[in-house]
GUPAVEX-795831 format. One line per field, with one value per residue (C-alpha): residue in one letter; x, y, z. Coordinates in steps of 0.2 Angstrom, whole numbers, always signed. Example, Ala and Ser with C-alpha at 12.3 -4.5 7.8 and 13.67 -1.06 7.14 Angstrom:
! GUPAVEX-795831
r = (A | S)
u = (+62 | +68)
v = (-22 | -5)
w = (+39 | +36)
***
This chain:
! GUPAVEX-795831
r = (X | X | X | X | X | X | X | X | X | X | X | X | X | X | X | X | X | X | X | X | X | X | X | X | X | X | X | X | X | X | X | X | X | X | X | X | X | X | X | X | X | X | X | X | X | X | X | X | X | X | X | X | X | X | X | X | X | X | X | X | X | X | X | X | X | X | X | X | X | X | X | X | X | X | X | X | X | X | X | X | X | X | X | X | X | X | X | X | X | X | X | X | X | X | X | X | X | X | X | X | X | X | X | X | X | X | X | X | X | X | X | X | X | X | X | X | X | X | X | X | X | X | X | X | X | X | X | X | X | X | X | X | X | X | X | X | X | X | X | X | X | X | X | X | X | X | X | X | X | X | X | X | X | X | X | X | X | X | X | X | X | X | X | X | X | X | X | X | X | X | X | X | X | X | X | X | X | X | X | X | X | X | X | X | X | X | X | X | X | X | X | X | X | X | X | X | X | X | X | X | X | X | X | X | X | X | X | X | X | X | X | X | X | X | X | X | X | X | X | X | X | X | X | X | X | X | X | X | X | X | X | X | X | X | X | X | X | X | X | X | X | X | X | X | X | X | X | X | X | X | X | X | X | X | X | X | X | X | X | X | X | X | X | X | X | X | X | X | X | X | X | X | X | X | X | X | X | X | X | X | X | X | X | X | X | X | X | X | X | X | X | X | X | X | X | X | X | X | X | X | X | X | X | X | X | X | X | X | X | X | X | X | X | X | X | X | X | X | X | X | X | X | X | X | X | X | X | X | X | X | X | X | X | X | X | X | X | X | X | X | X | X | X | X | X | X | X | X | X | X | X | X | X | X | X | X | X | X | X | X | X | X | X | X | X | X | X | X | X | X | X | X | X | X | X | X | X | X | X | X | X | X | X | X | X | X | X | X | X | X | X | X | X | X | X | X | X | X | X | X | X | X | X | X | X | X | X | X | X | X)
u = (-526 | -511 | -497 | -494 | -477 | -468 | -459 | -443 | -438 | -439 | -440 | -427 | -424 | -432 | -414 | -412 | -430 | -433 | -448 | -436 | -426 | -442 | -448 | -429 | -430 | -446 | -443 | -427 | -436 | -451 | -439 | -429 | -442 | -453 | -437 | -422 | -424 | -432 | -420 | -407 | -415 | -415 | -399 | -386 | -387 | -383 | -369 | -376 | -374 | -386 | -397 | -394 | -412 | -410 | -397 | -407 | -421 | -411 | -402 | -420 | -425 | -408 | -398 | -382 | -382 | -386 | -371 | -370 | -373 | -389 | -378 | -372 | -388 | -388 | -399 | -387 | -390 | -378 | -372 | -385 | -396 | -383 | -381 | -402 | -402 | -389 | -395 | -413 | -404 | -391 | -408 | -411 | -395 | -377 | -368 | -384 | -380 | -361 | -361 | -371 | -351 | -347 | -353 | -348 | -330 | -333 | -329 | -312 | -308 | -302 | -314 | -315 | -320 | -331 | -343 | -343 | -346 | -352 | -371 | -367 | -363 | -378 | -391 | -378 | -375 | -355 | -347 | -329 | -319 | -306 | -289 | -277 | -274 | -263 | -255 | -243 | -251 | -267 | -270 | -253 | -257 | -239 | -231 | -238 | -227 | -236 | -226 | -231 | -217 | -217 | -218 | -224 | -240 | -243 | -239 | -236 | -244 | -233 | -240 | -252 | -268 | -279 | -299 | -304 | -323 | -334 | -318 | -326 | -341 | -335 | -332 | -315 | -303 | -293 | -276 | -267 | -249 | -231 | -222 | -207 | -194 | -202 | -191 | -191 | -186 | -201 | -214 | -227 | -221 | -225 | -240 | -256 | -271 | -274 | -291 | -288 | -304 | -309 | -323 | -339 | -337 | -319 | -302 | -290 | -272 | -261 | -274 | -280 | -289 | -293 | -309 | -308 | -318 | -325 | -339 | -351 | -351 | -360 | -370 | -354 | -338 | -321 | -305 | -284 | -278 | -260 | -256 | -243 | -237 | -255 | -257 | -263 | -263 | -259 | -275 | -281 | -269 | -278 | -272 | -264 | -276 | -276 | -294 | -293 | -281 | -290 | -303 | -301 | -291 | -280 | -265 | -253 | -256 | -262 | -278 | -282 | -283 | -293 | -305 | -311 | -323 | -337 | -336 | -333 | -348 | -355 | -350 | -358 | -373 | -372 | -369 | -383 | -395 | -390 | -391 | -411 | -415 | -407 | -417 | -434 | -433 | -429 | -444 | -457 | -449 | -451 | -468 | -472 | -461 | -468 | -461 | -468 | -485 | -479 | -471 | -453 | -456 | -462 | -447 | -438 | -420 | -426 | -434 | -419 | -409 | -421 | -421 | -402 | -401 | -413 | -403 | -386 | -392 | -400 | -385 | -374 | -386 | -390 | -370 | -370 | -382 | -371 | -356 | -367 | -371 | -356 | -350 | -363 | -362 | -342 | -345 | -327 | -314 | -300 | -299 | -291 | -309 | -319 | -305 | -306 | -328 | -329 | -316 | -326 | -343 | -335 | -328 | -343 | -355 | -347 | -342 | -362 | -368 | -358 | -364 | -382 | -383 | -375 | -389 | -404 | -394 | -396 | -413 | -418 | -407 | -405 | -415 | -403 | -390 | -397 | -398 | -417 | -419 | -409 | -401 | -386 | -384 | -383 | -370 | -358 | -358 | -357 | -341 | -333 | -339 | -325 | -313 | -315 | -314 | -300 | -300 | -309 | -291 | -284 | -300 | -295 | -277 | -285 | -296 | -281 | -269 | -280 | -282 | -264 | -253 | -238 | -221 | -210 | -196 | -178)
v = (-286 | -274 | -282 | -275 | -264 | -271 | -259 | -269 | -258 | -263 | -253 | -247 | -262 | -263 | -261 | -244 | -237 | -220 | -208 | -194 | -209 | -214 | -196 | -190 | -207 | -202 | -182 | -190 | -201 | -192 | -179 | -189 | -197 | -181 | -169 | -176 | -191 | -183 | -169 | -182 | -189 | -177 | -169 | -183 | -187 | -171 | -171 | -156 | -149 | -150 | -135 | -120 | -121 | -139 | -137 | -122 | -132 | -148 | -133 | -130 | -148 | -147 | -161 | -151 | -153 | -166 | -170 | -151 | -148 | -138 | -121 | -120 | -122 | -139 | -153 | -162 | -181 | -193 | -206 | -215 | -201 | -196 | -214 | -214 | -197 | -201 | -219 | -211 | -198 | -210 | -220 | -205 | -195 | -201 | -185 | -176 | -189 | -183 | -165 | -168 | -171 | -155 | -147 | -154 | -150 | -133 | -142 | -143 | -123 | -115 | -109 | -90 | -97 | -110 | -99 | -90 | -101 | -117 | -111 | -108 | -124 | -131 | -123 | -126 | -109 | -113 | -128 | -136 | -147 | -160 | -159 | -174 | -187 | -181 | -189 | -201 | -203 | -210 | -225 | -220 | -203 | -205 | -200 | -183 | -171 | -155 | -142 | -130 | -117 | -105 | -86 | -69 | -72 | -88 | -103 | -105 | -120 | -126 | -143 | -154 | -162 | -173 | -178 | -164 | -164 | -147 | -138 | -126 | -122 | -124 | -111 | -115 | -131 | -142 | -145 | -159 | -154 | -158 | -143 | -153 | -161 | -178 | -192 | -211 | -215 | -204 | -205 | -198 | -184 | -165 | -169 | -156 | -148 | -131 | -123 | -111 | -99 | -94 | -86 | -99 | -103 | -100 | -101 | -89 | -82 | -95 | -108 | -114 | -131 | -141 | -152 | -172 | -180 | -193 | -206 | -206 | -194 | -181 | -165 | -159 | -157 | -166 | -155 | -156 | -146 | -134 | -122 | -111 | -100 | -99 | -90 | -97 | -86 | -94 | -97 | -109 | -121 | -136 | -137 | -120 | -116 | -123 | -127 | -138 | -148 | -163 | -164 | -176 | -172 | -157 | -163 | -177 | -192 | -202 | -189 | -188 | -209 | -209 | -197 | -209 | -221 | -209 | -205 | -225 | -226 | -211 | -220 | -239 | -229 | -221 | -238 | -247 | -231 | -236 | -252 | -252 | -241 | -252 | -266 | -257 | -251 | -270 | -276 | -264 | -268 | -287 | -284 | -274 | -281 | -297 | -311 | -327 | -319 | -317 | -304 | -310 | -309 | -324 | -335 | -343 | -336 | -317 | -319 | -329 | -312 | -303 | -311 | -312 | -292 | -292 | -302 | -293 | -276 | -280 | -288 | -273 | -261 | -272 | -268 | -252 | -248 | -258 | -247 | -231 | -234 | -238 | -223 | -213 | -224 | -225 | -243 | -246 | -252 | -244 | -231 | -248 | -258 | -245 | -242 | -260 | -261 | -245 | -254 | -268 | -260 | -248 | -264 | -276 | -262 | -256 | -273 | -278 | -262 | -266 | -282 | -278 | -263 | -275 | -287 | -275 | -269 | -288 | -289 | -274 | -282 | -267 | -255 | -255 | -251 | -235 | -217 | -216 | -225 | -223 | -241 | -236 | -221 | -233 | -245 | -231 | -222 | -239 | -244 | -228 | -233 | -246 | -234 | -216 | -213 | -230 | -244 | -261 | -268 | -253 | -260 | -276 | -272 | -261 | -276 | -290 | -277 | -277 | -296 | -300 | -287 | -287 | -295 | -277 | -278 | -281)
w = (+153 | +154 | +166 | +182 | +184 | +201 | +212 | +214 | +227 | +246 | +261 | +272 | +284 | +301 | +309 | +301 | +296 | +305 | +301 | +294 | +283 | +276 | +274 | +265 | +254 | +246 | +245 | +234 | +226 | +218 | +212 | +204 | +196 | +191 | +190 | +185 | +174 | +161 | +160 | +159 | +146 | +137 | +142 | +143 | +123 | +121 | +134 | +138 | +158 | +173 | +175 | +188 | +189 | +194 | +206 | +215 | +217 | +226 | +235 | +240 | +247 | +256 | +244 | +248 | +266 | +271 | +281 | +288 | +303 | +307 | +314 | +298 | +288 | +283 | +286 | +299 | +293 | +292 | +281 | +280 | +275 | +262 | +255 | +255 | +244 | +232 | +226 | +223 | +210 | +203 | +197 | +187 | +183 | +191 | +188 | +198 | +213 | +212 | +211 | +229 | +236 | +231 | +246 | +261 | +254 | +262 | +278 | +276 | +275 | +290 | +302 | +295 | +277 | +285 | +295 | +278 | +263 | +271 | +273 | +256 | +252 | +261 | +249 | +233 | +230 | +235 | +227 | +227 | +215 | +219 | +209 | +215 | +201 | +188 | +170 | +179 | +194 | +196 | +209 | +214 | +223 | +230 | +216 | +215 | +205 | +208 | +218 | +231 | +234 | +249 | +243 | +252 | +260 | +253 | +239 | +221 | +212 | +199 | +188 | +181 | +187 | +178 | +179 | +188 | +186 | +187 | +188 | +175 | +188 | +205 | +217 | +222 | +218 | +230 | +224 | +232 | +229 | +237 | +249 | +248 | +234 | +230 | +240 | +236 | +252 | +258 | +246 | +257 | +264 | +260 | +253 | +258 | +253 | +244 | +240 | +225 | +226 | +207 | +197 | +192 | +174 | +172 | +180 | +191 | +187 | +186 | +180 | +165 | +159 | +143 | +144 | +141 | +128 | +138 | +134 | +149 | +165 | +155 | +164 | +169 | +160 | +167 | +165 | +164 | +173 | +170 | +186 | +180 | +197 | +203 | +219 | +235 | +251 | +268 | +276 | +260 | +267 | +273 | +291 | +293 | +302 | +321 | +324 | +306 | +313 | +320 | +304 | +293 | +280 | +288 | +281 | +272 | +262 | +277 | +282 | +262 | +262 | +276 | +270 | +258 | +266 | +265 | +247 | +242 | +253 | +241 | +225 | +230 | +233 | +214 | +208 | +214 | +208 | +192 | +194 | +201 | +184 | +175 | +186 | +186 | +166 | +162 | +174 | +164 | +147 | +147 | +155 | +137 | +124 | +117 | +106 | +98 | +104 | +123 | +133 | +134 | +153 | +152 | +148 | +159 | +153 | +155 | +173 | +179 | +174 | +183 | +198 | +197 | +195 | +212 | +222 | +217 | +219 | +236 | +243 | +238 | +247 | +263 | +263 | +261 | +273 | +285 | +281 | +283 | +300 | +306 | +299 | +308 | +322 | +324 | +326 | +317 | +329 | +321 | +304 | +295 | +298 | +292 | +276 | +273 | +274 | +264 | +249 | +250 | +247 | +233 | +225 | +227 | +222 | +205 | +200 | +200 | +194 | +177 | +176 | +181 | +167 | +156 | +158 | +157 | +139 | +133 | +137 | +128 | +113 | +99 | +108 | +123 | +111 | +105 | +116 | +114 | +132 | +147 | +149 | +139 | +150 | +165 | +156 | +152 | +170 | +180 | +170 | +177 | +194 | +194 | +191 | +200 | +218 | +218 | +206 | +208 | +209 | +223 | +233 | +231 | +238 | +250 | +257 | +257 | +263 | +279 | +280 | +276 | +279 | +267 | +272 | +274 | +261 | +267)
***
């Protein structure tokens, strides 16, 4: 008698579960399933890059914009929803759960390009990049060297920027860059936002960009960046306008760290997409793969790894639904409580999903360790998982920063 194939997957709690959440959950779900994983199976070993045809059709189910608002043709969800969408395509593909973000960048151009590009962005027919670490700055954003210098009509860009992933593709790059002389005394200060419009598939004037061999990440290509006197006009100043200036994100160092609980929200939820596949491919492999005349999912030692696995994936995401709906709710008392929750579910969830896709490898012994099933793809992007969008250890300084505030030095 073949073995039954468990869904280890459980539904969205009683606390949060809404029609349209349910509904979203399973549009996101059966095309990640049907759609994307088998082009990232066969696409990933190749490090080849995701599909237009791929993107046009989750521009299509309204992937995009899901955190526009309906007036300018998005879906109008929220975090929750966005959190829902991405950890069903991180199951499959976590560079097609990433390039998602790329849209609800548009929402930081002033309100001229907004009206403009942001229905745009909503169907993925408008996408952005995001240029801030560079070779000797990297969790320390403060040290940023990249200049901005004021010229006739606009700014000059002048530096280097590392990781800059999709630069190649994107619509347009946001350069984080210093208007003023870097000051020790000051580290903070003069640093903005810049949205360098380009061509898709190559770089403006002024830009040019070498592609980083990397091991994992794959479907899209990571970039470092030179700017060499490249133009920006006035109005692609983040801020300059006066209606942006309450968003977040307008301007300085202390908007562009706030601006960060959504997106460590964003990559919990990747992580614990890649965590269930590894979860759910281990659970159908042990049912299948049999040794000393039983499947292996009969011993002890492999079942304990599974349940394990369960229990850490579930507690993640019974956290990161927590941090989505305080997001969406503004149930934070102040922007250092909802920094501190958003650190904490970034950090909790990476750390597990390594661990997690670590495990599913060792049950599936040499066959994990090969590219002809998906496990290895899961291991290779959760290990970056603790290190983009703020490292496991910034997180952890982030977290105890909050609970005990550093003695000021004298």
């Amino acid at each position: 008698m073949p073995r039954r194939l468990v869904d280890p997957r459980p539904p969205i709690p009683a606390a949060y579960r809404t029609t349209e959440r349910v509904e979203i959950q399973q549009i996101a779900r059966a095309f990640a399933t049907e759609r994307v994983l088998p082009i990232a199976n066969e696409l990933d070993p190749q490090q080849g890059v995701i599909p237009d045809e791929l993107r046009a059709e989750m521009g299509e189910l309204g992937f995009f914009g899901v955190t526009i608002a309906e007036s300018d043709g998005g879906l109008g969800l929220g975090v929750f929803e966005y959190a829902l969408v991405t950890e069903e395509l991180a199951r499959a593909w976590m560079s097609v759960a990433s390039i998602i973000a790329r849209a609800a960048m548009a929402s930081m151009l002033d309100a001229r390009q907004r009206a403009e590009l942001l229905p745009l962005a909503a169907r993925g027919e408008w996408l952005m990049a995001f240029a801030m670490s560079e070779p000797d700055a990297g969790s320390d954003i403060a040290s940023i060297r990249t200049r901005a210098e004021r010229t006739d009509g606009g700014w000059l860009l002048n530096g280097q920027k590392m990781w800059c992933t999709f630069a190649d593709q994107a619509d347009a790059i946001v350069v984080v860059a210093r208007t003023t002389p870097y000051d020790p005394a000051n580290r903070h200060s003069g640093i903005r936002r810049f949205v360098v419009h380009k061509p898709r598939g190559s770089f403006t004037e002024g830009c040019t960009g070498t592609a980083i061999r990397k091991i994992g990440y794959h479907g899209w290509r990571t970039y470092e960046l030179s700017f060499n006197d490249c133009f920006v006009p006035d109005d692609c100043l983040i801020g300059a306008d006066p209606a942006a200036s309450s968003r977040p994100g307008a301007e300085g160092f202390k908007q562009t760290a706030a601006a960060m609980t959504v997106p460590r929200i964003h990559t919990a939820a990747r992580s614990i997409g890649l965590a269930r596949g590894a979860l759910e491919d281990s659970i159908a492999y042990v049912q299948q793969r049999k040794q000393f005349d039983r499947p292996i999912g009969d011993f002890q030692a492999v079942r304990f790894k599974i349940a394990q696995m369960a229990a850490e994936i579930e507690s993640c995401r019974a956290l990161m639904y927590q941090a989505a709906a305080n997001t969406d709710l503004g149930g934070y008392q102040s922007a250092s409580a909802a920094a501190m929750e958003g650190a904490m579910v970034k950090y909790l969830a990476a750390e597990m999903s390594e661990r997690v896709t670590s495990e599913a490898l060792q049950i599936h012994a040499g066959a994990g360790y090969t590219t002809d099933l998906p496990i290895e793809r899961y291991w290779r992007d959760a290990r970056l998982t603790k290190i983009f969008e703020g490292t496991s250890e910034i997180m952890l300084r982030l977290v105890s920063d909050s609970l005990l505030p550093p003695t000021p030095l004298r």
